[in-house]
C-alpha positions as CSV (number, residue, x, y, z in Angstrom):
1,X,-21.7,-43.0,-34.2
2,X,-22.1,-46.0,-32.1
3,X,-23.1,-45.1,-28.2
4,X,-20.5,-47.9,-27.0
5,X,-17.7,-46.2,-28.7
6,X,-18.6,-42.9,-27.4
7,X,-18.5,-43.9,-24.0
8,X,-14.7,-45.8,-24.4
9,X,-13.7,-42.2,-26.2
10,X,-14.7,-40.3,-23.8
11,X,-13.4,-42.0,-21.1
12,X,-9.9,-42.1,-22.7
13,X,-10.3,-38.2,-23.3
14,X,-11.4,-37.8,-18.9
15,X,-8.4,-40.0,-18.3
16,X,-5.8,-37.9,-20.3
17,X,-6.9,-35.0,-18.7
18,X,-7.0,-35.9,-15.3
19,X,-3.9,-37.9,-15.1
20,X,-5.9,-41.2,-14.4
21,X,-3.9,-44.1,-12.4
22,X,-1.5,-41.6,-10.8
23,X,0.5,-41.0,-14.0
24,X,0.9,-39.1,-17.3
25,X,-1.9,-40.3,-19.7
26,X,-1.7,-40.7,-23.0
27,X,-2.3,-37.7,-25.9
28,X,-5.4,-38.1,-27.2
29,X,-4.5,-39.6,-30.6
30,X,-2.4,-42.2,-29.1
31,X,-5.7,-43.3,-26.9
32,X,-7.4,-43.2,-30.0
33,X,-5.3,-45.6,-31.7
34,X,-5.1,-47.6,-29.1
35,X,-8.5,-48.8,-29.3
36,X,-8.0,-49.2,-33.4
37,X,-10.3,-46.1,-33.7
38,X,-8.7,-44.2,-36.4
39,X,-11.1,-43.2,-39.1
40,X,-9.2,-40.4,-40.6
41,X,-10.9,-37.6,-39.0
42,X,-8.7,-34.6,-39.1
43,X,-8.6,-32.4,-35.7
44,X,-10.6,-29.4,-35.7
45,X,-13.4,-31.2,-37.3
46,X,-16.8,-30.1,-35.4
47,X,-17.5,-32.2,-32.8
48,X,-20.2,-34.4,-33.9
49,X,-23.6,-33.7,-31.9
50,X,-24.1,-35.4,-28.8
51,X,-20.5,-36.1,-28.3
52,X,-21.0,-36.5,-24.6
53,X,-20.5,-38.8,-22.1
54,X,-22.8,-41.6,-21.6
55,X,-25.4,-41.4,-19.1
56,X,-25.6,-37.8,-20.1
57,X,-27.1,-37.3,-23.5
58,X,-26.2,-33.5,-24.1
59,X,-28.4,-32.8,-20.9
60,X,-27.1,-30.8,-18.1
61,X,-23.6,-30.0,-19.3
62,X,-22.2,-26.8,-20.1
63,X,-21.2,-26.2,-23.8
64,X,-19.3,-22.5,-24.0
65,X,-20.4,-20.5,-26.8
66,X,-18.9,-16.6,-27.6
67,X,-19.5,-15.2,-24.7
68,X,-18.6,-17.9,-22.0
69,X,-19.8,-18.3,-18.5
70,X,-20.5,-15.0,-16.3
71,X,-18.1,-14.3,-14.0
72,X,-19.9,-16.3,-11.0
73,X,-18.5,-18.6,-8.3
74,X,-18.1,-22.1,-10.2
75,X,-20.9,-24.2,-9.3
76,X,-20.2,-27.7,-7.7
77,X,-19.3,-30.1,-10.8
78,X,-19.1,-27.0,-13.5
79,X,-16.6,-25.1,-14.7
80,X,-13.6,-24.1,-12.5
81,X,-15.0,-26.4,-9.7
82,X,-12.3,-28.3,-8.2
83,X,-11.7,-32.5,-9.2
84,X,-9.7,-35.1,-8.6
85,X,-11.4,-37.0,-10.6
86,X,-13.3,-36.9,-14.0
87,X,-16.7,-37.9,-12.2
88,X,-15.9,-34.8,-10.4
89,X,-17.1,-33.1,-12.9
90,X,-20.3,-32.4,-14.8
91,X,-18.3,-32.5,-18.1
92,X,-16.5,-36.0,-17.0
93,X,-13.4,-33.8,-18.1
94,X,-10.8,-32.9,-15.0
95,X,-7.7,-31.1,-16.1
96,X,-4.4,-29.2,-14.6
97,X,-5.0,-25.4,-13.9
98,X,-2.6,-22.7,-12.5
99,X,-4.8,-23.8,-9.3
100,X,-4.9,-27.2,-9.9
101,X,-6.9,-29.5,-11.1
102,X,-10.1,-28.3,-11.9
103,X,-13.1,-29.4,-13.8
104,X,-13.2,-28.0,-17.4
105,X,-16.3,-27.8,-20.1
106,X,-16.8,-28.1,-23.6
107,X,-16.4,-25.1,-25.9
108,X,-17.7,-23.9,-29.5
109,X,-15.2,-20.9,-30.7
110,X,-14.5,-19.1,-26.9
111,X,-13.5,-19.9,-23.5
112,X,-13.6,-17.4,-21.0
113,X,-9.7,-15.2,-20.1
114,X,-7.2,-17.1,-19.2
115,X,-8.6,-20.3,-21.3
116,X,-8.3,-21.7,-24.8
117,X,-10.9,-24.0,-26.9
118,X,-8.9,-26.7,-28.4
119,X,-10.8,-29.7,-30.3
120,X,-9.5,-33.1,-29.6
121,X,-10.3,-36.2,-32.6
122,X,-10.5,-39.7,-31.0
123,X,-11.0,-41.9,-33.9
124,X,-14.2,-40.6,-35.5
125,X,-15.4,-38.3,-32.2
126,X,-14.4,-35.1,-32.0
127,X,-14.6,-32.9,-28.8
128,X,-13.8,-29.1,-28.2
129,X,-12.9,-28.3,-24.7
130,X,-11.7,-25.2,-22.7
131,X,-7.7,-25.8,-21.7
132,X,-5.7,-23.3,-19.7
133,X,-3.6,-20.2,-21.6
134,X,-1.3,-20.1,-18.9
135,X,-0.4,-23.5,-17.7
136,X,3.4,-23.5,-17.6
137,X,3.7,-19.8,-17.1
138,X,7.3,-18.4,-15.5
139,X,7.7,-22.1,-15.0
140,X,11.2,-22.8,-15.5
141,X,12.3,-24.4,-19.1
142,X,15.0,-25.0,-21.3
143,X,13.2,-25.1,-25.0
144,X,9.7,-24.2,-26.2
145,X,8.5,-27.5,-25.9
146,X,8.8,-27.1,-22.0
147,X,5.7,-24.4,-22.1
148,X,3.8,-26.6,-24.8
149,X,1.6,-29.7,-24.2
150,X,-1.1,-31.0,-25.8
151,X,-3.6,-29.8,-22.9
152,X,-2.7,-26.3,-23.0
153,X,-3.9,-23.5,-25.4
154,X,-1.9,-20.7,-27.6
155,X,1.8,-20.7,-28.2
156,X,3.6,-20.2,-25.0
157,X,7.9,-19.4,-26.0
158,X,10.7,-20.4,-23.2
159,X,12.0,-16.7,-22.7
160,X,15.5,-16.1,-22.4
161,X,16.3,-13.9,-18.7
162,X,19.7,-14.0,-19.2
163,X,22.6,-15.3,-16.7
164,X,18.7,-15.3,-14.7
165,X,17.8,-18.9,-16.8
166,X,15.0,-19.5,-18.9
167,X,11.1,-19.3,-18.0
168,X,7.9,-20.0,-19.6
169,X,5.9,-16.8,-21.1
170,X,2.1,-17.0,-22.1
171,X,0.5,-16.3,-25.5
172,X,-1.4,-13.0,-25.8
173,X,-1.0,-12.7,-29.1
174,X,-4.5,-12.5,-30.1
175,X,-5.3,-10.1,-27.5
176,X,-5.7,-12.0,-24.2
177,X,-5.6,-10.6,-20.7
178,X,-2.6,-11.8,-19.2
179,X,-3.2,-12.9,-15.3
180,X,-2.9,-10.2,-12.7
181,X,1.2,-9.2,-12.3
182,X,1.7,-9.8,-15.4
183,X,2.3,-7.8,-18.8
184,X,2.1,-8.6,-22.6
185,X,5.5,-7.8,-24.3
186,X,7.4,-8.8,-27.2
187,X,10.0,-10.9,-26.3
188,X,12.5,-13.8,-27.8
189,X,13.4,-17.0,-26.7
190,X,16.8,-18.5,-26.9
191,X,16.7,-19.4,-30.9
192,X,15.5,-15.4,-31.5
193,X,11.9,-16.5,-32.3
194,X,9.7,-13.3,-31.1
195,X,6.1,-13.4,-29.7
196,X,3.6,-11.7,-28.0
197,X,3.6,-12.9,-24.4
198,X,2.6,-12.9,-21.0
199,X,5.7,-12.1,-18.7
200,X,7.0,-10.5,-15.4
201,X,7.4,-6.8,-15.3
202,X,10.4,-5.0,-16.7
203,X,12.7,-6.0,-13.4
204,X,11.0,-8.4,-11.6
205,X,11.3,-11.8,-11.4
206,X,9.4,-14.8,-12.2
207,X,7.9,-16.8,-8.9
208,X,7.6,-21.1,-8.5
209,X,4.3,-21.9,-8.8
210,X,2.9,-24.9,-6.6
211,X,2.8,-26.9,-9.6
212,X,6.4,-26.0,-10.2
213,X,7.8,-26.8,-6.9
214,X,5.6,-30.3,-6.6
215,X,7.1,-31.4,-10.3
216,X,10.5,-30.1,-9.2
217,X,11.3,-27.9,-12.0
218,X,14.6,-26.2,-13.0
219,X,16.6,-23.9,-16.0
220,X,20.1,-23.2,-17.0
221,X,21.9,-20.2,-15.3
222,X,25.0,-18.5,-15.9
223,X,27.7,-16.1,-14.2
224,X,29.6,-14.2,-16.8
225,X,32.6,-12.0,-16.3
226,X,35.9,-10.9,-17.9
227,X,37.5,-14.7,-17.3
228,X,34.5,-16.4,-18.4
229,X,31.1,-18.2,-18.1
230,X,29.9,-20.4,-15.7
231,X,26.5,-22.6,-15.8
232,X,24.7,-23.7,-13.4
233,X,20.8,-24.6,-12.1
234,X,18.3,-22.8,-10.8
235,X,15.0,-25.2,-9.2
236,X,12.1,-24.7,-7.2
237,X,11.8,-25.9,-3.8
238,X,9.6,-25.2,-1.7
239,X,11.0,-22.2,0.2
240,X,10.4,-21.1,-4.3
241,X,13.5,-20.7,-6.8
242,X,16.5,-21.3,-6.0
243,X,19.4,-18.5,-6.8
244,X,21.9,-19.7,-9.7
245,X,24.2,-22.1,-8.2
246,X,26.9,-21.7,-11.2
247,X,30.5,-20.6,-9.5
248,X,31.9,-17.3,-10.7
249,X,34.9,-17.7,-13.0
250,X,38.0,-16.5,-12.2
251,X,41.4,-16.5,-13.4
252,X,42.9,-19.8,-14.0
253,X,45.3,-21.2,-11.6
254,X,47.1,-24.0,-10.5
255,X,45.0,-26.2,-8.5
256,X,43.7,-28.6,-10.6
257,X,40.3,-26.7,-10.9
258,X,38.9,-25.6,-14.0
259,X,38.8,-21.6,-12.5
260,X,37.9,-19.9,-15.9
261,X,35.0,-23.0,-16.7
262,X,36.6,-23.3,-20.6
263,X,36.7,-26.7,-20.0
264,X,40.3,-26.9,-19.9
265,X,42.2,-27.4,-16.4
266,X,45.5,-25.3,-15.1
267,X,46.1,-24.0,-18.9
268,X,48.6,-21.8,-17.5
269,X,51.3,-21.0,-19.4
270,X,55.0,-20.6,-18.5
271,X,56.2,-19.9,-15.2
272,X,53.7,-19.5,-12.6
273,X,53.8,-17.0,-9.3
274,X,54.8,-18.8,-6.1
275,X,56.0,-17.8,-2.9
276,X,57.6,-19.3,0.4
277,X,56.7,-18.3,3.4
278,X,57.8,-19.0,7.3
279,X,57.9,-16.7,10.6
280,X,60.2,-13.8,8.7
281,X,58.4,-13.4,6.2
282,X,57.1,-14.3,2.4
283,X,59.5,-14.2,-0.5
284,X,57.9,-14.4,-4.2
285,X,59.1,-16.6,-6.9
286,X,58.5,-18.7,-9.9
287,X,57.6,-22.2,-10.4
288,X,56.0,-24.9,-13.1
289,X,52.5,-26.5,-12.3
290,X,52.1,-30.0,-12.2
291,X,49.4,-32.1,-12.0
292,X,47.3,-28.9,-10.1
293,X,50.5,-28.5,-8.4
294,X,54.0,-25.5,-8.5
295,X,56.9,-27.4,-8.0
296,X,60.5,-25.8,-8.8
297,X,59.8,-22.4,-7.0
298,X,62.9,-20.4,-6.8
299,X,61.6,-18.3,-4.2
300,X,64.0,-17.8,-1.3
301,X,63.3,-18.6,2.2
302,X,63.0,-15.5,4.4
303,X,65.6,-15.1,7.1
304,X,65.7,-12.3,9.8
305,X,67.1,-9.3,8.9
306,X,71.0,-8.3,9.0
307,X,73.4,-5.1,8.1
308,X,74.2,-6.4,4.1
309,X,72.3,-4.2,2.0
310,X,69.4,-7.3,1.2
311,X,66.0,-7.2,1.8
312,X,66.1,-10.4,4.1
313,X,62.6,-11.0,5.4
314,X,60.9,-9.7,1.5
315,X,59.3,-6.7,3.3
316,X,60.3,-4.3,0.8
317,X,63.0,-2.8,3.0
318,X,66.8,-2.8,3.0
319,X,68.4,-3.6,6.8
320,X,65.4,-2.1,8.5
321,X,65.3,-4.6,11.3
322,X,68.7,-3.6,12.3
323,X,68.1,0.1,12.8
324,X,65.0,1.7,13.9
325,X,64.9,5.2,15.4
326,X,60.7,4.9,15.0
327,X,60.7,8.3,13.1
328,X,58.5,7.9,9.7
329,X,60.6,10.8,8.0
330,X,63.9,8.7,7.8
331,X,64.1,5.6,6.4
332,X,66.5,3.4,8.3
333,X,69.8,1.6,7.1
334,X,73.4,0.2,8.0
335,X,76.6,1.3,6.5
336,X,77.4,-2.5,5.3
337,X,80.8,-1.7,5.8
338,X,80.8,-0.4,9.3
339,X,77.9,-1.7,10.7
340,X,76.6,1.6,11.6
341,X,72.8,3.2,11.4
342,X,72.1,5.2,8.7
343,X,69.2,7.3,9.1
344,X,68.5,8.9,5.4
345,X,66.0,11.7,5.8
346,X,62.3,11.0,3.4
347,X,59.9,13.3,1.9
348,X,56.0,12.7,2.6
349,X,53.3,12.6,4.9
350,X,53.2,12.1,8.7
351,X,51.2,12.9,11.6
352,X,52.6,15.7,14.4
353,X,50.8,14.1,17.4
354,X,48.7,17.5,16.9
355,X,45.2,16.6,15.8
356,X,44.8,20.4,14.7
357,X,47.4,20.5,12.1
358,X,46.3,19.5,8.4
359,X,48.5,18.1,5.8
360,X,51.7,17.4,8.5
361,X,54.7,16.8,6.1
362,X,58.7,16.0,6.4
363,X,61.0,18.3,6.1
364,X,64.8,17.2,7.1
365,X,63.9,14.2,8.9
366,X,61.1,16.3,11.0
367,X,57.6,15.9,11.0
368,X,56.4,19.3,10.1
369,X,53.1,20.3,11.4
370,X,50.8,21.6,8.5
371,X,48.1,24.3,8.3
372,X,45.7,24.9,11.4
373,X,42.5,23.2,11.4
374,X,39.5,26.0,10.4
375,X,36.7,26.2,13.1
376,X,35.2,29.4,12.3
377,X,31.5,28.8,12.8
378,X,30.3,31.8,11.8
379,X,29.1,33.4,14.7
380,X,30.8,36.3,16.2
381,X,29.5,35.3,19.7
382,X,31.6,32.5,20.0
383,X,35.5,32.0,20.0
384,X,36.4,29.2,17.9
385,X,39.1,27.0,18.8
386,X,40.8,23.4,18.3
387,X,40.9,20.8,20.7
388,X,44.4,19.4,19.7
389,X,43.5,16.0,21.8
390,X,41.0,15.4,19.9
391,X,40.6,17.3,16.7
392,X,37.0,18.4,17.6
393,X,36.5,22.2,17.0
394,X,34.9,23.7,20.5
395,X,32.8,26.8,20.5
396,X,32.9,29.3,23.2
397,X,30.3,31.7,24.2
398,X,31.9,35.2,24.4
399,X,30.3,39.0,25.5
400,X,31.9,40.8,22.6
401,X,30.2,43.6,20.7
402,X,27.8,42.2,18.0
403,X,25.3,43.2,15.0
404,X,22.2,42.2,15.2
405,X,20.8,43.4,11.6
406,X,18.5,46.2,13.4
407,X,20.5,49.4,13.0
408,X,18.1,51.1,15.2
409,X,19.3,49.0,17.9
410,X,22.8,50.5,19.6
411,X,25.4,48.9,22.1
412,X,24.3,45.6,20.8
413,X,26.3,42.7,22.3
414,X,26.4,38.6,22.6
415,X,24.7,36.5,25.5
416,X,24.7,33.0,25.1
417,X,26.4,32.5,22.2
418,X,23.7,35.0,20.8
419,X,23.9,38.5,19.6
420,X,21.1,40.4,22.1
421,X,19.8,43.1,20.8
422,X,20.5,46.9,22.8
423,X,18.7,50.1,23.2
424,X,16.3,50.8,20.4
425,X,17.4,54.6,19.2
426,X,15.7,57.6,20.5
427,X,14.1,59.8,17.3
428,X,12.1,62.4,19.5
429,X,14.3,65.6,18.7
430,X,11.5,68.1,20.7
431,X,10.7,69.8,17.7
432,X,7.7,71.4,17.1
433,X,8.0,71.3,13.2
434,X,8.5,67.7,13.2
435,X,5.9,65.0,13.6
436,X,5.9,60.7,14.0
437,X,9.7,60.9,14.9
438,X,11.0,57.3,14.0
439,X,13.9,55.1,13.2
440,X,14.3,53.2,9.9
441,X,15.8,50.3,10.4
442,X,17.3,49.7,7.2
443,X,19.3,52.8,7.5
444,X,19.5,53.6,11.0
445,X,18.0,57.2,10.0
446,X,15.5,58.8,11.9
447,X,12.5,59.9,10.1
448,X,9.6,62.3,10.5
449,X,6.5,63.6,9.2
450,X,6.8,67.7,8.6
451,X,4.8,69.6,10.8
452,X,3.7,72.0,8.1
453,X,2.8,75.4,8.9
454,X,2.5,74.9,12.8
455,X,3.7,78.0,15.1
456,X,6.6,77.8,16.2
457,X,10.0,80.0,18.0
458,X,13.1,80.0,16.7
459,X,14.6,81.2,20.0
460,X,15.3,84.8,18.5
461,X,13.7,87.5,20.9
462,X,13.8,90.3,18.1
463,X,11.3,87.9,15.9
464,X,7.6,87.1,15.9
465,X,5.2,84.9,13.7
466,X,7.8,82.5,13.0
467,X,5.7,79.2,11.0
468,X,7.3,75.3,10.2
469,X,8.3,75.1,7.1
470,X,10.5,71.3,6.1
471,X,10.6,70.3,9.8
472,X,12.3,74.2,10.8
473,X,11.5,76.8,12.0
474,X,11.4,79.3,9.6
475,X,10.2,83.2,8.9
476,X,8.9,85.8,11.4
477,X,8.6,89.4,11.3
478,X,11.2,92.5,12.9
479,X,10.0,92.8,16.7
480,X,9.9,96.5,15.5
481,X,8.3,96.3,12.5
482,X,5.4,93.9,13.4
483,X,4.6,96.5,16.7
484,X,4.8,98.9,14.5
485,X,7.2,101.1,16.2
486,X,7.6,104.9,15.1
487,X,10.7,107.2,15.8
488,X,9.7,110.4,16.2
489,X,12.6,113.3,15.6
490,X,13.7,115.4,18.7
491,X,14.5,119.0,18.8
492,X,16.7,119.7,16.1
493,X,16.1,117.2,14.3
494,X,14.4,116.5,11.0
495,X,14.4,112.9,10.2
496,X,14.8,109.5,12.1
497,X,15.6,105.5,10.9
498,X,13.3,102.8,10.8
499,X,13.9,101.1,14.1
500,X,15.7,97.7,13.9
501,X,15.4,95.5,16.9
502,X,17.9,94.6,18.9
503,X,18.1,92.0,22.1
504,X,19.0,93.6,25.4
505,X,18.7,91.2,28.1
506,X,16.7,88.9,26.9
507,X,14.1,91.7,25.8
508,X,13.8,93.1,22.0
509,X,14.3,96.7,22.3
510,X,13.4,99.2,19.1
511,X,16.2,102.3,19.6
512,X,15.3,105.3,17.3
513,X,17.9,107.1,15.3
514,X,16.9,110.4,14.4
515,X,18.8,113.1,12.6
């Protein structure tokens, strides 16, 4: 390979990429043929060794292998370093990025994520280069081709959103990483061709990038309802994209608008709805539309209202100008004949002028108040009441007798709109046989603990050793018989009783009966 052509070649190639002389430059074939170059050489053909630009003789410029750079800053004049221009660049190659232009560098089978090794064939050189994935992604499109060029890598698809428009995905097909925010999902474009690509999230929506608002980029939107479809555009500007300026369709009238977008104008058929109107009123009619335009309504024109059983003015109502007693549970007429009000009495709704009635109704020509208004809070320590001004349900504290859940409080009784609780309920019953005297206040009962087996008296004189037994006082002996008492016959006699005690003033006594 000769080292003049190489440097022509690769010039070309730098030029392409970078957009020398401020426009598009050519594809790399048609640079090649320019310069009557053409040997044959089929693209993907290994680019021959020292392919490089002049001056540089394979020394100092990056060549990517399988692995790609480390993830490092880009170095001044390597890969990813910023360019305008291809001597910018340490590869003499300065191509478009998602970020801009940036310098690129020649590949072998990998680039690193995000980037593609494509070979280029200029007559007999051949060249492999790292290109951008995602170029055009969620740039806005109208065919496949839009997300394609020659300088980018993979198959990118112009995804169908909908009424949304049409944007650009990204090929992930063979496993790439799509770019942060984004997602790799099987999709379709318009013509139901499916790929792997890079796209927005399920419900979000795709953003202008700078490249896209600098180029002035745009899709086809849609509104869709029951009348129809409308198109429109959506671009990117630089406040980003612009929201689908297609017109909802509607149904189609005469106006000499196309309201339905069928392409057709004031198809209506028949006679069409018209109306006149003036200071009495608005009467409906019918009438034919020409030219955008009803002519021929037959509507009348509204006139003020008089006793003769017409609906003058179009309101709906027969004479109801003429006589008008204000009372919603009549409707008002004229005896055409005499010229008299006739107030005919109406069923339905009305309103009492009480705010604290519900469901007011007519009955006989009278507005019947309905039910009261409920404003039971819930608390017994208020008094509930209406405010018929206002409708508002008021609550008033009260002193009433109340329950406050303890039932071994008594006398309980409301304060404040509170229930206060009263005197807690005295168990102590001073008995000997009981012990821990206490209220439960689930039941209100008092409880106790039995004082078993303590000494106690059960108030009976003629008694002694009386014990506790179940919180009584229980047992004892006879006075008598405990002080072991003996009658002792008299004179005469031969036998006596057992003595029984009996109380005599407040003392046991044993009396003996003898025999």
């Amino acid at each position: 390979m000769k080292t003049g052509f190489r440097s022509i070649a690769t010039t070309v190639i730098a030029c392409a990429l970078a957009a020398c002389g401020g426009g598009s430059g050519p594809g790399p074939t048609d640079a090649a043929t320019d310069h009557g170059q053409d040997d044959g050489s089929a693209p993907g053909d290994e680019a021959p060794e020292g392919a490089v630009p002049d001056g540089q003789a394979g020394e100092g410029v990056e060549v990517l292998g399988d692995t790609g750079p480390a993830d490092v800053p880009p170095q001044p004049g390597g890969f990813g370093w910023p360019c305008s221009e291809p001597t910018d660049c340490d590869s003499r190659f300065c191509v478009d990025s998602p970020q801009g232009k940036v310098c690129t560098t020649f590949c072998v089978e990998e680039c690193p994520n995000e980037w593609s090794c494509k070979t280029f064939t200029m007559g007999s050189d051949v060249v492999s280069l790292c290109v951008p994935l995602y170029l055009n992604l969620c740039d806005p499109c109208l065919e496949n081709k839009d997300c394609n060029s020659e300088f980018t890598g993979g198959e990118a698809l112009c995804v169908s959103y909908g009424g949304a428009g049409r944007f650009c995905g990204g090929d992930c097909a063979s496993g790439q990483t799509c770019p942060a925010g984004y997602e790799c999902r099987e999709v379709e474009d318009a013509g139901g061709n499916q790929r792997l690509q890079c796209v927005p999230p399920e419900g979000t929506e795709c953003r202008c990038s700078t490249r896209a608002i600098q180029l002035g980029l745009s899709t086809e939107c849609f509104v869709m309802n029951e009348y129809g479809t409308c198109t429109g555009t959506r671009k990117c500007v630089v406040t980003g994209l612009k929201a689908c300026d297609a017109k909802t369709p509607a149904k189609e009238d005469c106006n000499g608008l196309d309201d339905d977008c069928d392409g057709l104008t004031d198809e209506v058929q028949g006679q069409v709805p018209c109306s006149k109107k003036n200071e009495f009123g608005e009467c409906p009619g019918f009438g034919e539309c020409v030219g955008g335009v009803i002519v021929g309504c037959d509507a009348k024109d509204p006139a003020p209202e008089v006793c003769n059983g017409v609906d003058d003015d179009c309101n709906g109502a027969t004479d109801d100008a003429i006589c008008y007693d204000g009372n919603p549970c009549t409707q008002d007429g004229c005896d055409v004949g005499s010229g008299a009000c006739v107030f005919t009495p109406v069923a339905g709704p009305c309103d009492d002028g009480n705010l604290c009635t519900l469901n007011d109704h007519c009955e006989n020509g009278q507005c019947v108040g309905g039910a009261p208004k409920v404003c039971d809070d819930g608390n017994p320590c208020t008094d509930d009441v209406c405010d018929s001004g206002t409708g508002e349900c008021k609550s008033l504290n009260n002193s009433k007798p109340c329950e406050d859940g303890n039932k071994c409080t008594i006398n309980d009784s409301c304060l404040n709109g509170a229930c206060q609780s009263g005197q807690v309920k005295d168990c102590n019953d001073d008995n000997p046989c009981t012990l821990n005297e206490k209220c439960d206040p689930a039941t209100g009962n008092c409880v106790f603990t039995p004082n078993e087996g303590a000494p106690c008296d059960d108030a009976n004189v003629c008694t002694v050793g009386e014990l506790c037994s179940g919180g009584k006082c229980v047992g004892g002996k006879d006075y008598c018989e405990a002080t072991a008492v003996v009658c002792v016959p008299g004179p005469g006699q031969t036998v006596c009783l057992a003595p029984s005690c009996v109380e005599l003033a407040s003392f046991p006594i044993c009396p003996c009966v003898c025999f």
